[in-house]
C-alpha positions as CSV (number, residue, x, y, z in Angstrom):
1,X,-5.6,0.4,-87.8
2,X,-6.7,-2.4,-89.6
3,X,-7.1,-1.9,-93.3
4,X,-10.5,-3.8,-94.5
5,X,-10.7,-6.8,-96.9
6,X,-10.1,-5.1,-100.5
7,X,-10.4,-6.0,-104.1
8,X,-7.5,-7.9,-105.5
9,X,-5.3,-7.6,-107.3
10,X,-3.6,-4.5,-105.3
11,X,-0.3,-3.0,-104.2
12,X,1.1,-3.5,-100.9
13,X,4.0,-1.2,-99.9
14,X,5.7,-3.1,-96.7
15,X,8.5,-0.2,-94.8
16,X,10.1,-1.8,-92.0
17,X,12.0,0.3,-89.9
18,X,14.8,0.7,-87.0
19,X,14.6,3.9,-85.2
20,X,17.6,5.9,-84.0
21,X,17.2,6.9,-80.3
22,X,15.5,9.6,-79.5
23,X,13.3,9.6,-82.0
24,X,12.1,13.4,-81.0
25,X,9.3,14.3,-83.2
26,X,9.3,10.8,-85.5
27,X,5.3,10.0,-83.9
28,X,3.7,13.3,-84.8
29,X,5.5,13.3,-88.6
30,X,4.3,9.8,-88.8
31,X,0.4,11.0,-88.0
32,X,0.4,13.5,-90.6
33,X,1.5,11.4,-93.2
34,X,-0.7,9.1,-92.7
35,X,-3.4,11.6,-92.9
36,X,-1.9,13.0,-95.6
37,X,-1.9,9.2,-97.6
38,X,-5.7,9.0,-97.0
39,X,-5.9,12.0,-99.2
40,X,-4.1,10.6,-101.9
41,X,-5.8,8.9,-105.0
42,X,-5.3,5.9,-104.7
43,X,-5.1,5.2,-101.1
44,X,-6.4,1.9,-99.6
45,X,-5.5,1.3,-96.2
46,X,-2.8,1.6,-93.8
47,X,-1.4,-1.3,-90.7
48,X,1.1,-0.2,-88.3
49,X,3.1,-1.7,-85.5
50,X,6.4,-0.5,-83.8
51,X,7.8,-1.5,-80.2
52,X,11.4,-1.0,-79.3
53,X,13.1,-2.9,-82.1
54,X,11.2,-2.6,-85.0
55,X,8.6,-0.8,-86.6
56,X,6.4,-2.1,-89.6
57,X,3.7,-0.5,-91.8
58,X,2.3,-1.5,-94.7
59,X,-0.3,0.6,-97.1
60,X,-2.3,-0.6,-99.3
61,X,-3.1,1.4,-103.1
62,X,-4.5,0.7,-106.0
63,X,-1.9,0.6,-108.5
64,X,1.9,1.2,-108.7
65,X,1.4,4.6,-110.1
66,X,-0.4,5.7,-107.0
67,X,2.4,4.8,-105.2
68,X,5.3,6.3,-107.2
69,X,2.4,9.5,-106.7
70,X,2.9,9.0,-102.9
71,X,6.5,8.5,-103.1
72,X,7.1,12.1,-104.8
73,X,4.8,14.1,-102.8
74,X,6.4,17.0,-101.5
75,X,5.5,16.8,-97.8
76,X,5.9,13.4,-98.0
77,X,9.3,13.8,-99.7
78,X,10.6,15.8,-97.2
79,X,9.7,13.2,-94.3
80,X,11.7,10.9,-96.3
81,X,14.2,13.2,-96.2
82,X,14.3,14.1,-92.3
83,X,13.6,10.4,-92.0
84,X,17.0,9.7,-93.1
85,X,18.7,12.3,-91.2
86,X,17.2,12.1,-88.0
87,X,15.0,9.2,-87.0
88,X,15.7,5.5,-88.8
89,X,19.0,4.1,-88.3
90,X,17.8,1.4,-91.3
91,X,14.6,1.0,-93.4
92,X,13.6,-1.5,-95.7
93,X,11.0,-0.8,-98.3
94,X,9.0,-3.5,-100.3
95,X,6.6,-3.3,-103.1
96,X,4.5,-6.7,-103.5
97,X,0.9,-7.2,-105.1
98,X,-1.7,-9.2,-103.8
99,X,-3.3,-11.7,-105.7
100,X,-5.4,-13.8,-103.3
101,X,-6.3,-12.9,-99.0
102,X,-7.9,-14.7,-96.3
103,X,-8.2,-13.9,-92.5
104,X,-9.4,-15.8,-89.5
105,X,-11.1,-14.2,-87.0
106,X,-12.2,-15.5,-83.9
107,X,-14.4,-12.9,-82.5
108,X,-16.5,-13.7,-86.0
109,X,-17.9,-17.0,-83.9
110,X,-18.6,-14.9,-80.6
111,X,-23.0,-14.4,-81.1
């Protein structure tokens, strides 16, 4: 999913990830929390991309708060938790705010 053009300044949480293999049941905990995130105040947007090696996501919120409020969750705490026992074999997690965007998009010339 593409998360659309927002209002800056916002927060960018960037989790890249290395899955243990199998990853039995990793794909369906990752759908509910995402639908879980778009509940929560807050809540901007979500990217995603995995393939074999690597995995990256990065949600967009409002403010650091909302994310320390997504961070504690309780469902989403205990994905974390699982998370570390049984899918990721590493995860990085990154916290950066954006200032300033631009995008290119060539379909935006197609009439």
């Amino acid at each position: 999913m593409h998360a659309a053009t927002l209002m800056n300044p916002y927060f960018a949480v960037i989790f890249t990830s290395k899955l243990k293999q199998p990853a039995t049941g990793y794909a369906e905990m990752a759908a509910k929390m995402e639908q879980l995130a778009k509940q929560q105040p807050g809540y901007l947007g979500i990217e995603s991309a995995r393939d074999t090696a690597l995995g990256i996501t990065i949600s967009y919120w409002a403010s650091e708060q909302a994310i320390k409020d997504w961070k504690n969750q309780l469902e989403h705490q205990l994905a974390q938790k699982l998370g570390r026992e049984k899918w990721y074999q590493h995860y990085h997690v990154r916290v950066a705010k954006v200032e300033r965007e631009y995008e290119f998009n060539h379909m935006d010339d197609v009439l």
